[in-house]
SEKOLKOL-923088 format. One record per atom (N, C-alpha, C, CB): x, y, z. Coordinates in steps of 0.2 Angstrom, whole numbers, plus 5000, padded with zeros to 4 digits. Glycine has a CB too. Layout:
BEGIN
XYZ/...
//
This chain:
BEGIN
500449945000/500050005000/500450065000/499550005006/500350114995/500650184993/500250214994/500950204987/500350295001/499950334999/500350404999/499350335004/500650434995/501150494996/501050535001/501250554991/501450575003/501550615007/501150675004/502250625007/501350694998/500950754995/500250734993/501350794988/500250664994/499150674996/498950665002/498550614994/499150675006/498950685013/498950755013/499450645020/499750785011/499850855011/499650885005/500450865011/498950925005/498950934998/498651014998/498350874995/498951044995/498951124992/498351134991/499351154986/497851184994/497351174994/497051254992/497151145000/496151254994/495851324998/495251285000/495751384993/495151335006/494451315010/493751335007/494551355016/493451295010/493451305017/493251205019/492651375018/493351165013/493251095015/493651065010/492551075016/494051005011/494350955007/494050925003/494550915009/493450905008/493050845006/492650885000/492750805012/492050935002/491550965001/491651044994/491250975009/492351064995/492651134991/493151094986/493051194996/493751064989/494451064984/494050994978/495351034989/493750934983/493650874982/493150884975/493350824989/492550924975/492150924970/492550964962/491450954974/492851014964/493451064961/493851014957/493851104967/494150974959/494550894956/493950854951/494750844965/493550854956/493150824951/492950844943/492750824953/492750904945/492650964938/493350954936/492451054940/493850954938/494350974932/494550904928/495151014936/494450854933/494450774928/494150754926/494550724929/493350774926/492850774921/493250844914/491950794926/493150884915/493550914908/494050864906/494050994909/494450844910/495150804906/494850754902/495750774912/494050714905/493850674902/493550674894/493650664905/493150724897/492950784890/493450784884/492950884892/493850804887/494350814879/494850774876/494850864878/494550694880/494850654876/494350604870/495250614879/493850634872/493050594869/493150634860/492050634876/492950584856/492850614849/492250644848/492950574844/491650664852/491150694851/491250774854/490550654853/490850814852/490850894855/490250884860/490650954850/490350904865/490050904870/489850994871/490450854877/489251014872/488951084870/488651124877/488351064864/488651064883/488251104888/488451054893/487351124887/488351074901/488651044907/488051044910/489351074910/488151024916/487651004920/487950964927/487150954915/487750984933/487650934940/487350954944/488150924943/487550884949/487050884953/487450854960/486450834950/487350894966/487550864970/487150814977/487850914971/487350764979/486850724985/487350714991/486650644982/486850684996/487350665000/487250725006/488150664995/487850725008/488250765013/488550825009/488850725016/488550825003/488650874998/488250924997/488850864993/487450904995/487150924995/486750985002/486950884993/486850915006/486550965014/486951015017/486350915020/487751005015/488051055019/488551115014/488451015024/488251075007/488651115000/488651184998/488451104996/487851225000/488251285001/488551325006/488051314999/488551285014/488951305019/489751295014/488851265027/490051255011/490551225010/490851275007/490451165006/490451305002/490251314996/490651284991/490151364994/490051224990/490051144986/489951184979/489351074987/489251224979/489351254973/489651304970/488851264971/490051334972/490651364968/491251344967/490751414971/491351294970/491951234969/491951204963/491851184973/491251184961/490851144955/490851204950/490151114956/490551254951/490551294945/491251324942/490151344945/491851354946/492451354945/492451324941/492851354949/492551224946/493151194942/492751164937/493551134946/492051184934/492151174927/492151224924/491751154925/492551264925/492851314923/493451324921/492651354925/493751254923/494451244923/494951284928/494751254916/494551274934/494951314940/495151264942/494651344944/495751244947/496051204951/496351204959/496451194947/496251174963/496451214969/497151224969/496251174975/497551184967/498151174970/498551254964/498551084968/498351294960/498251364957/497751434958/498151334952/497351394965/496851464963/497051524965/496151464967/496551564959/496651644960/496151654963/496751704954/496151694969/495451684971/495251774969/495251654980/495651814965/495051874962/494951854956/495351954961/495351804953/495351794945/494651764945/495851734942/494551694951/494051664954/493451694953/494151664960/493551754957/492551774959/492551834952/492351824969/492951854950/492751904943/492351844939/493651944938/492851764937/492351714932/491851714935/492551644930/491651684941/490951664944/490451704942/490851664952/490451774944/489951824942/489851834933/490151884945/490351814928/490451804923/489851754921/491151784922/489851694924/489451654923/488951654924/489551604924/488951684930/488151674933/487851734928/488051694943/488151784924/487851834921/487651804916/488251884921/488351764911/488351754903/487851664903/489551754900/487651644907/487551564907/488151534904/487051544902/488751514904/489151464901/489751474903/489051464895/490151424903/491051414905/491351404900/491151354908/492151434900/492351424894/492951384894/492451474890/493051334896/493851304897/494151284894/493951264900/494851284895/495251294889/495151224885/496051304891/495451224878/495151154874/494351154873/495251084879/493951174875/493051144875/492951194873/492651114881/492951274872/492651314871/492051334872/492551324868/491451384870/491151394876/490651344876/490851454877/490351324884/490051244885/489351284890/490651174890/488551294887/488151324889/487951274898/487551324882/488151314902/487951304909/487551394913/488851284913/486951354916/486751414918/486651384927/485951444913/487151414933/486951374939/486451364941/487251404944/485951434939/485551424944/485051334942/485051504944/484851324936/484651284932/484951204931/484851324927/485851234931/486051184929/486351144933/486251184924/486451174939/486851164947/486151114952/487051254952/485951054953/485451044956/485751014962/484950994953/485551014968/485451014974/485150964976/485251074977/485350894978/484750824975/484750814984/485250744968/484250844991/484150764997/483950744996/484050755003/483950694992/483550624992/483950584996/483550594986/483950524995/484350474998/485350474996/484050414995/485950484999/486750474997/486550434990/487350415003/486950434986/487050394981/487550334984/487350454974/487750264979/487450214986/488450214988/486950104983/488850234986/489550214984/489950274991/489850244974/489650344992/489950364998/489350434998/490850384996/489350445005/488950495008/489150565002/489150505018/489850575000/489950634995/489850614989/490550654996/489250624984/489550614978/489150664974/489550524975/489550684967/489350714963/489250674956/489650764963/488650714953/488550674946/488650734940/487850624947/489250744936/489150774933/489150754924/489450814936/488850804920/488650774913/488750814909/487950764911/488850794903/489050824895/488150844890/489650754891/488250874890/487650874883/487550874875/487350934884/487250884872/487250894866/486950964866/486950844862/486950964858/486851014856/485851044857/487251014849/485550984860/484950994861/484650994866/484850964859/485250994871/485250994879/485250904881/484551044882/485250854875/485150784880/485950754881/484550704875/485850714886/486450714891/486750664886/486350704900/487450654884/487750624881/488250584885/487850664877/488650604890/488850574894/489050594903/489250554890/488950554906/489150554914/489350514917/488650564917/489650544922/490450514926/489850534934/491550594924/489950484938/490050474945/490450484949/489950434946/490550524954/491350564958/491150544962/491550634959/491550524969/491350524975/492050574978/491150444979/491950594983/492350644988/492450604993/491950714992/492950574993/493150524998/493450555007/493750484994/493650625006/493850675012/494650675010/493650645020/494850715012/495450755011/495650775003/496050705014/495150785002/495350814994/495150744989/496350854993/495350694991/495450634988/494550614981/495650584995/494650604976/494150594969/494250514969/494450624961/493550494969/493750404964/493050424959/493450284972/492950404953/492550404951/491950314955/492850404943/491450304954/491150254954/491550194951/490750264951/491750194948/492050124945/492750114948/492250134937/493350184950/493750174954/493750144963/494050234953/493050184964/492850164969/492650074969/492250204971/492350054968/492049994966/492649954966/491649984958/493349954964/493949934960/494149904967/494350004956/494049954973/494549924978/495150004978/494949824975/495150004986/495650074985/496250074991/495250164986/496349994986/497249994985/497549984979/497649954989/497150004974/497349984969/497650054964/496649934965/498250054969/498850094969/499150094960/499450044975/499150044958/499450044951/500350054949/499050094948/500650074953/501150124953/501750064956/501050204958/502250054955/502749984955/502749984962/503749974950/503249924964/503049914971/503449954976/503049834973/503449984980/503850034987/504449964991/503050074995/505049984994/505449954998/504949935005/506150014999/504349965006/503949965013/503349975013/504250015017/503049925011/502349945008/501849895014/502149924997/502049935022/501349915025/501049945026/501349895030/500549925026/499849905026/499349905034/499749825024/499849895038/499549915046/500049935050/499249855050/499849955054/500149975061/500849925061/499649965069/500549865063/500849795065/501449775061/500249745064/501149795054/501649785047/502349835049/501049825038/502049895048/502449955051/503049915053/502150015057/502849915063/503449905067/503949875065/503349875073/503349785061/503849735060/504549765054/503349675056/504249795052/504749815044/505249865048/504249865037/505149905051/505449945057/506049925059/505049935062/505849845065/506149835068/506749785064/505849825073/506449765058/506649705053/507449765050/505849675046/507249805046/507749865042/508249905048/507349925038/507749895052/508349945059/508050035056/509849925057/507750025053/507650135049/506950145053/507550145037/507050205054/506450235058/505750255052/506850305061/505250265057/504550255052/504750305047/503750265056/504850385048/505150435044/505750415038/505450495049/506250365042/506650335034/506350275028/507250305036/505850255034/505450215027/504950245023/505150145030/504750305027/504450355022/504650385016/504350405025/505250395018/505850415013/505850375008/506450425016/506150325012/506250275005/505750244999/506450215008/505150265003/504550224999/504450284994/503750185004/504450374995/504550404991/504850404988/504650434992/505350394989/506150414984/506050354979/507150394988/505850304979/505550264975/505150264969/505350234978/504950334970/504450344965/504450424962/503750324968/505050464964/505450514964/505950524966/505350534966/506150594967/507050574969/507050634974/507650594961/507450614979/507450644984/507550734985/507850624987/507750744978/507750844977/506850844977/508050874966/506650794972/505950824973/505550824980/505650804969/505750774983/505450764989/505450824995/505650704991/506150844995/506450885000/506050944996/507250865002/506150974993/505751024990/505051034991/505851014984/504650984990/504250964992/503950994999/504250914991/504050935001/504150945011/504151035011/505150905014/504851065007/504951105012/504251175009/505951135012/504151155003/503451195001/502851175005/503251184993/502651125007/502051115013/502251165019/502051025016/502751135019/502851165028/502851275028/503851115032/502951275021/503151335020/502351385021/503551345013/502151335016/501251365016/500851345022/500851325010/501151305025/500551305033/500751355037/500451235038/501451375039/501751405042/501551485041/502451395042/501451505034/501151585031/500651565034/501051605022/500151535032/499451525034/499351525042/499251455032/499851505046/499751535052/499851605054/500051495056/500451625050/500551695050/499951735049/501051715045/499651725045/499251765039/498551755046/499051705028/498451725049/497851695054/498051755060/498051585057/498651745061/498651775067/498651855066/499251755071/498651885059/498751955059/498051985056/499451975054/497551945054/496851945054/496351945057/496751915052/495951995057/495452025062/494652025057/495852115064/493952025060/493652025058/493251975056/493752055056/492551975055/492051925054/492051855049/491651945052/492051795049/492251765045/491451725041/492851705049/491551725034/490751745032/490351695031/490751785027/489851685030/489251645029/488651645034/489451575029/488751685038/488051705042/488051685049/487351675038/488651665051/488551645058/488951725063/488951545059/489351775060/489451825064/489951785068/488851855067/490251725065/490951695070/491651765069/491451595067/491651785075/492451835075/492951805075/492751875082/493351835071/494151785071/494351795078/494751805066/494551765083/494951775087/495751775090/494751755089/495951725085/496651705084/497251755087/496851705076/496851835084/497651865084/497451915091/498051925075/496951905093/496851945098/497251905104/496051965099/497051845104/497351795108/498051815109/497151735106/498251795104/499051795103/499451865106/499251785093/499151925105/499351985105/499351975111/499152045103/498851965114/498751945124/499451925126/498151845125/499551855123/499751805127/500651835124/499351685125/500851875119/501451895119/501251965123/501951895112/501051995125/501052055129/501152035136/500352085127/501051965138/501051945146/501651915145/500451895150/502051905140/502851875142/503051935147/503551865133/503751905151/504051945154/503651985160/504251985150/502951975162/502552005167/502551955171/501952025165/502651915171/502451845177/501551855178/503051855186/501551845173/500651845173/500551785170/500251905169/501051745166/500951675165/500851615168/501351655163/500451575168/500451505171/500651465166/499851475172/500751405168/501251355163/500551325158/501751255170/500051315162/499351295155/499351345150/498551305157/499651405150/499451455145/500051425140/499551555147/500351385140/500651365132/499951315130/501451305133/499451295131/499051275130/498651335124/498851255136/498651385127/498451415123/498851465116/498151445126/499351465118/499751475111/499651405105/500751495113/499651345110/499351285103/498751295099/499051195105/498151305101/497651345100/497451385098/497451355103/498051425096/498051505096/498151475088/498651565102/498751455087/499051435081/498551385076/499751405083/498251335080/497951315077/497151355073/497951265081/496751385078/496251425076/496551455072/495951465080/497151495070/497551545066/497251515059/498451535067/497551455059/497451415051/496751405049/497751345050/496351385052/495451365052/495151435051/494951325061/495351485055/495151545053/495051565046/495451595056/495651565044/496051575037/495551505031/497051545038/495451455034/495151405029/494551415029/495251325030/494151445035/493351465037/493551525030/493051505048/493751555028/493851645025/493951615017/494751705030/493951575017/494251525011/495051535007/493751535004/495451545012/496051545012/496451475008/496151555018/497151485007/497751435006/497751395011/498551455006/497851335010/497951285016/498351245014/497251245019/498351195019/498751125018/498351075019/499351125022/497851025017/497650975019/497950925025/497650955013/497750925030/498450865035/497950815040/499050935043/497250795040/497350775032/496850795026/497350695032/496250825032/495850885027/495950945029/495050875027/495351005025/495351065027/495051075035/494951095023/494451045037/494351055042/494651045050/494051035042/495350985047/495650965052/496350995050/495550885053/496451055048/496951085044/497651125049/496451145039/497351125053/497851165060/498151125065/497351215065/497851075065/498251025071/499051005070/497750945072/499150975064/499550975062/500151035064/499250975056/499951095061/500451145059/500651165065/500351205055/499751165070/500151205076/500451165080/499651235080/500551115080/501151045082/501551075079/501150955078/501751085074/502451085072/502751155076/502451085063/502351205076/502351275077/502651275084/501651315076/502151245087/502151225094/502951225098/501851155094/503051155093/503751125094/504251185093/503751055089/504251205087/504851235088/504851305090/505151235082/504551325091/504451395092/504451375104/503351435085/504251325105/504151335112/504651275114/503451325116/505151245112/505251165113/506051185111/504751105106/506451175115/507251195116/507551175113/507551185121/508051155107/508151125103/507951105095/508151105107/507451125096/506951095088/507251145082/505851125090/506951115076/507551155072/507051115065/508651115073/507251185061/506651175054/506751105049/506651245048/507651095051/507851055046/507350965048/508951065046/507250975055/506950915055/506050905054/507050905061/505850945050/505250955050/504850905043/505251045049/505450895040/505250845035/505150765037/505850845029/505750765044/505450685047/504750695051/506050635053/504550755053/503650765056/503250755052/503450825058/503350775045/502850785040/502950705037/503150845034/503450665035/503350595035/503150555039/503850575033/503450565046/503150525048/502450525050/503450515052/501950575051/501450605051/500850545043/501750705050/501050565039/501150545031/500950475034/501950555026/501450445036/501150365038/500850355040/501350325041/500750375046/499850365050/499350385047/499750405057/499350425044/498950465040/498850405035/499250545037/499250395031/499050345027/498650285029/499550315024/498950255035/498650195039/497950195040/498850185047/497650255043/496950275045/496450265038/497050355046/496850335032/496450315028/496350265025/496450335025/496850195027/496850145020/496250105024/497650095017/496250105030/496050045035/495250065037/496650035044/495250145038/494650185040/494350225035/494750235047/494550285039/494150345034/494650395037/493350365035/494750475033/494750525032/494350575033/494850535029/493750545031/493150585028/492350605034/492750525020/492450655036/492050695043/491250645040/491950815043/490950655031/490450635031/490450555031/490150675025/490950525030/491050455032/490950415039/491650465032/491550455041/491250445051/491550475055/491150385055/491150535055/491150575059/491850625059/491050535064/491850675064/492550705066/493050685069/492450765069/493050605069/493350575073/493850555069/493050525076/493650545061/494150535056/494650595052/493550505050/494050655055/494650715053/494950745057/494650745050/494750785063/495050795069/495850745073/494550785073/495150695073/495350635076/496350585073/494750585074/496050605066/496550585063/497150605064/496450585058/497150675060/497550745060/498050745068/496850835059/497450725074/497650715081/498250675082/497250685085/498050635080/498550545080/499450565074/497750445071/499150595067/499550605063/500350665066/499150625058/499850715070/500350775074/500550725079/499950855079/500250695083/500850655090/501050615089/500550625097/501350585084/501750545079/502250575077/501450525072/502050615073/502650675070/503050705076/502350755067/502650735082/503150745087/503350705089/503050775091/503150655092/503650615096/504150575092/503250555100/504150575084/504750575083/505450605083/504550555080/505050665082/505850755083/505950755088/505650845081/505450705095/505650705102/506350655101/505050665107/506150625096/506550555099/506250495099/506850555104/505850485098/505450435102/505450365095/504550475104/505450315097/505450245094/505050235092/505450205097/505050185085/504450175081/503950165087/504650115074/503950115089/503550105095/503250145098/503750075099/503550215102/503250235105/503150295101/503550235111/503050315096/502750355089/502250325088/503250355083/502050235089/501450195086/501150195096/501850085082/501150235099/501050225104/500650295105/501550205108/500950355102/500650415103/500250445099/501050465102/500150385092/499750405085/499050365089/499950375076/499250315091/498550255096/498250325102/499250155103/498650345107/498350375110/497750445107/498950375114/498250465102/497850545102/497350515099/498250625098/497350465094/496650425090/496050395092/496850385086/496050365100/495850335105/495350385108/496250315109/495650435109/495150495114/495050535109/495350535120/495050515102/494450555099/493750525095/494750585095/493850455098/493450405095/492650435098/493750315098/492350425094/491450425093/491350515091/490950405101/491850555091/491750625090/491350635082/492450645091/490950665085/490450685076/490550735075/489450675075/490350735067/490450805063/489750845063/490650805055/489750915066/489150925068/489151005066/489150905075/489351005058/489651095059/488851135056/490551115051/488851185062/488251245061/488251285055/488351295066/487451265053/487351305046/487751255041/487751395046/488251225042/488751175037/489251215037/488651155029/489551255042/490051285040/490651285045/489951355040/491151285042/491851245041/492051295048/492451245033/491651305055/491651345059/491651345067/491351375056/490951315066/490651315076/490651235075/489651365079/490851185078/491351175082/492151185078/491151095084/492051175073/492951155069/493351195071/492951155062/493351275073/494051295073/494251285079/494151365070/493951305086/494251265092/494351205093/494051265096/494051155091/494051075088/494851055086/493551075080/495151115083/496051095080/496251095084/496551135075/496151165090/496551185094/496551125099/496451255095/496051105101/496051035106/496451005103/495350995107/496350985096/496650935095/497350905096/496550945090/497551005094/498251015094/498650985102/498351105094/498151005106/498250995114/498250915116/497451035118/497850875112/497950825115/498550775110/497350795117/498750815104/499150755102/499850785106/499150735093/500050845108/500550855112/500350815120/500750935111/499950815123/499850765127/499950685126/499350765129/499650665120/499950575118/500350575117/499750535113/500950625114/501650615112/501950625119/502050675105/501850635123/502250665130/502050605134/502050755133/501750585134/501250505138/501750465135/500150485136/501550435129/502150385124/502650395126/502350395116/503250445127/503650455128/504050435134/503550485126/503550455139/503750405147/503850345148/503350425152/503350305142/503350235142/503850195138/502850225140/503850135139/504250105132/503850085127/504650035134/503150105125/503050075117/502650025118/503750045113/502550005126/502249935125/501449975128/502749855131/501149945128/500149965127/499749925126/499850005120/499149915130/498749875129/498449875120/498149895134/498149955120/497749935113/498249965107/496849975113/498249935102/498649955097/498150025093/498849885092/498850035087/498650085083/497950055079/499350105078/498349995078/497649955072/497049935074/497849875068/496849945082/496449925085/496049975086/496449895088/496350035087/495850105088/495550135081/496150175093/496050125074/495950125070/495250095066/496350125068/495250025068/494749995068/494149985071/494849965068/494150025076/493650035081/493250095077/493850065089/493850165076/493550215072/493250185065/494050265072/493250135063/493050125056/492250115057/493450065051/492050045064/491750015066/491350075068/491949955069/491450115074/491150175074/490750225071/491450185075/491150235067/490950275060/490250245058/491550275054/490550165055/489850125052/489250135057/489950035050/489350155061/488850135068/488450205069/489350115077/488650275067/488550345069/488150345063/489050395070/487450385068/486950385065/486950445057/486250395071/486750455053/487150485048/486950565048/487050455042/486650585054/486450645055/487050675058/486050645059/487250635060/488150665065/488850655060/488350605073/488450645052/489050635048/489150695045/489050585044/489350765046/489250825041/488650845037/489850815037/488250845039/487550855036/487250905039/487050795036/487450935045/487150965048/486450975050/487351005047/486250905048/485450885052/485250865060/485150825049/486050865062/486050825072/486550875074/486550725075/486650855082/487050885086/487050975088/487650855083/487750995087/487651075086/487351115083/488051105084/487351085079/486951115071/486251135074/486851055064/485951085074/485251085077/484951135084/485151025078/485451145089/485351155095/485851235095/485651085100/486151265090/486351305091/485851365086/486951295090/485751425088/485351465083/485851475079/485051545085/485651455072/486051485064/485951525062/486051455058/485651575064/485451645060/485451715062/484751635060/
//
């Protein structure tokens, strides 16, 4: 099993992976599909279901979909270029992407909003279509949003998704269990078998390049979080708080007005920083979606910025080793909040940061498989429950917990030798079993929980 680094880590914009970049991807590989077909296709058409539907334009699913058939892309967006086209279209009726010329789409019309019943392959899917020249539909592709940005069509889905295709890696496990073994079998740590199984299918300039552009863009993104003030939009009137906080908490250095818990809140601080920014439809970094977009960085932030010794040049064995667990999760469970629950993306993102640190601690494949188990365990039965559908009340303090407890699982691991009752692969599998068990109100739909019990208006 291969899953890269740079798809866990993926160059984004907000305000959802699953629900904004995921359907955006879609659109642009349905065009790619378009222009290898020998017929002219004359007019577009979709339809969103699911979790897409019900929380799609909190997402905004439908401007994700009309962009990216407009040949927009996340991993490029302009976002004035952006909203100058949108209003283009919504004015002129139609899209014009490169290769296809102009192709008659009117949203209000041709964008449908389907709650009926998920379509049967995943709680996210879109169905988008080609026309003729007489408006009958000529051809259509099934997509599903698997969470973290990730596309299968129907048929890829169906296929089985490890069906990697790509020659075989020096270290291609498959569990927790697999991990150690291989681990302790080569003598290389989980971050050098990351490496290797990269380099395998690249070359380490690119990788390291790579790496250091992720870490570059979530680090701005925090910056950019903390120097931002004002309302973050879609109707709930959430204030950014981020930088008021932070000004706070550096204004009381040197006052002895500190408690040792207030590094608690600089994690937090850093984490909301980025969610603010992804709520605002900012750059992000998938780690391993948008909504779980801060736990991650503000680990890393955390670490070096409070943590004696820490040094950037080690930031690419966080980010790999992170990558692994990350991969574990999604191959065995889910990613995906409309899947099951925020336990798959919080939760995850949790496990992936107290991995990453306890390795730049030092810590042993073991007790790295000890920190990703812990922070993933206490977040088990957590639901996605976001108000209005917006990438907002619970989710942006939601990172900053997060942040909080995977530096508590890496610092617990670390007093220990590695040895644990429940493994990684068993709370992973709890969280799958879980998920299948949560009722699907509490899967991003915003028909349960907060959502319901909070005023949206």
């Amino acid at each position: 099993m291969f899953l890269s680094v740079f798809d866990m880590f993926k160059i984004g914009v907000g305000p959802s992976s699953s629900h904004t970049m995921g359907p955006m991807v879609a659109a642009a590989r349905f065009l790619d599909h378009l222009q290898a077909q020998p017929f002219k296709v004359h007019g577009l058409r979709a339809s969103l279901h699911g979790s897409l539907a019900f929380t799609g334009v909190g997402h905004a699913t439908d401007r994700a979909v009309i962009l990216g058939l407009a040949g927009f892309r996340p991993d490029d967006y302009d976002a004035d270029r952006a909203e100058a086209e949108l209003n283009r279209i919504k004015a002129e009726h139609c899209v014009k992407p490169d290769g296809l010329g102009q192709l008659a789409f009117d949203p209000q019309q041709h964008l449908i909003f389907d709650y009926g019943p998920p379509l049967q392959g995943h709680a996210n899917g879109l169905i988008l279509r080609g026309t003729d020249a007489q408006g009958d539909v000529i051809i259509e592709i099934t997509y599903y949003s698997v969470g973290g940005g990730f596309i299968l069509t129907a048929q890829e889905l169906a296929a089985g998704k490890d069906a990697d295709g790509g020659p075989a890696v020096p270290y291609p496990f498959k569990t927790a269990d697999e991990m150690l073994q291989m681990a302790e079998t080569s003598g290389k740590s989980i971050a050098q078998m990351k490496r290797a199984n990269e380099v395998s299918r690249g070359s380490d300039t690119d990788l390291d390049r790579g790496l250091s552009r992720i870490w570059d863009v979530m680090n701005d993104c925090i910056d950019r979080g903390l120097t931002r003030e004002g309302t973050l939009p879609g109707g709930l009137k959430v204030r950014r708080r981020a930088k008021a906080i932070h000004d706070a908490l550096l204004a009381e250095r040197g006052m002895n007005l500190t408690a040792p818990h207030t590094i608690n809140d600089y994690m937090s601080t850093y984490a909301m920083a980025v969610n603010e920014e992804n709520a605002a439809g900012g750059q992000v970094v998938t780690a391993p979606t948008n909504g779980a977009a801060g736990v991650v960085p503000a680990t890393i932030r955390y670490w070096l910025d409070h943590v004696p010794g820490a040094t950037t040049s080690r930031v690419p064995e966080f980010l790999l080793t992170a990558a692994a667990i990350g991969g574990l999760i999604k191959f065995n469970a889910s990613i995906s909040g409309a899947e099951c629950g925020c336990q798959a993306e919080v939760g995850s993102a949790s496990a992936m940061a107290a991995a990453g640190l306890a390795a730049v601690l030092g810590g042993t494949p073991e007790q790295i498989e000890n920190a990703a188990e812990i922070a993933l365990e206490h977040h088990l039965g957590m639901t996605c429950d976001p108000v209005k559908g917006l990438v907002q009340v619970p989710c942006i303090e939601r990172n900053g917990l997060g942040a909080i407890k995977a530096v508590s699982a890496a610092s617990l691991a670390l007093r220990g030798d590695g040895k644990h009752l429940v493994s990684l692969d068993v709370a992973i599998e709890t969280m799958r079993q879980t998920g299948a068990d949560m009722s699907e109100k509490y899967k991003e739909t915003a028909l349960g929980g907060l959502a319901v019990n909070v005023p949206n208006c």
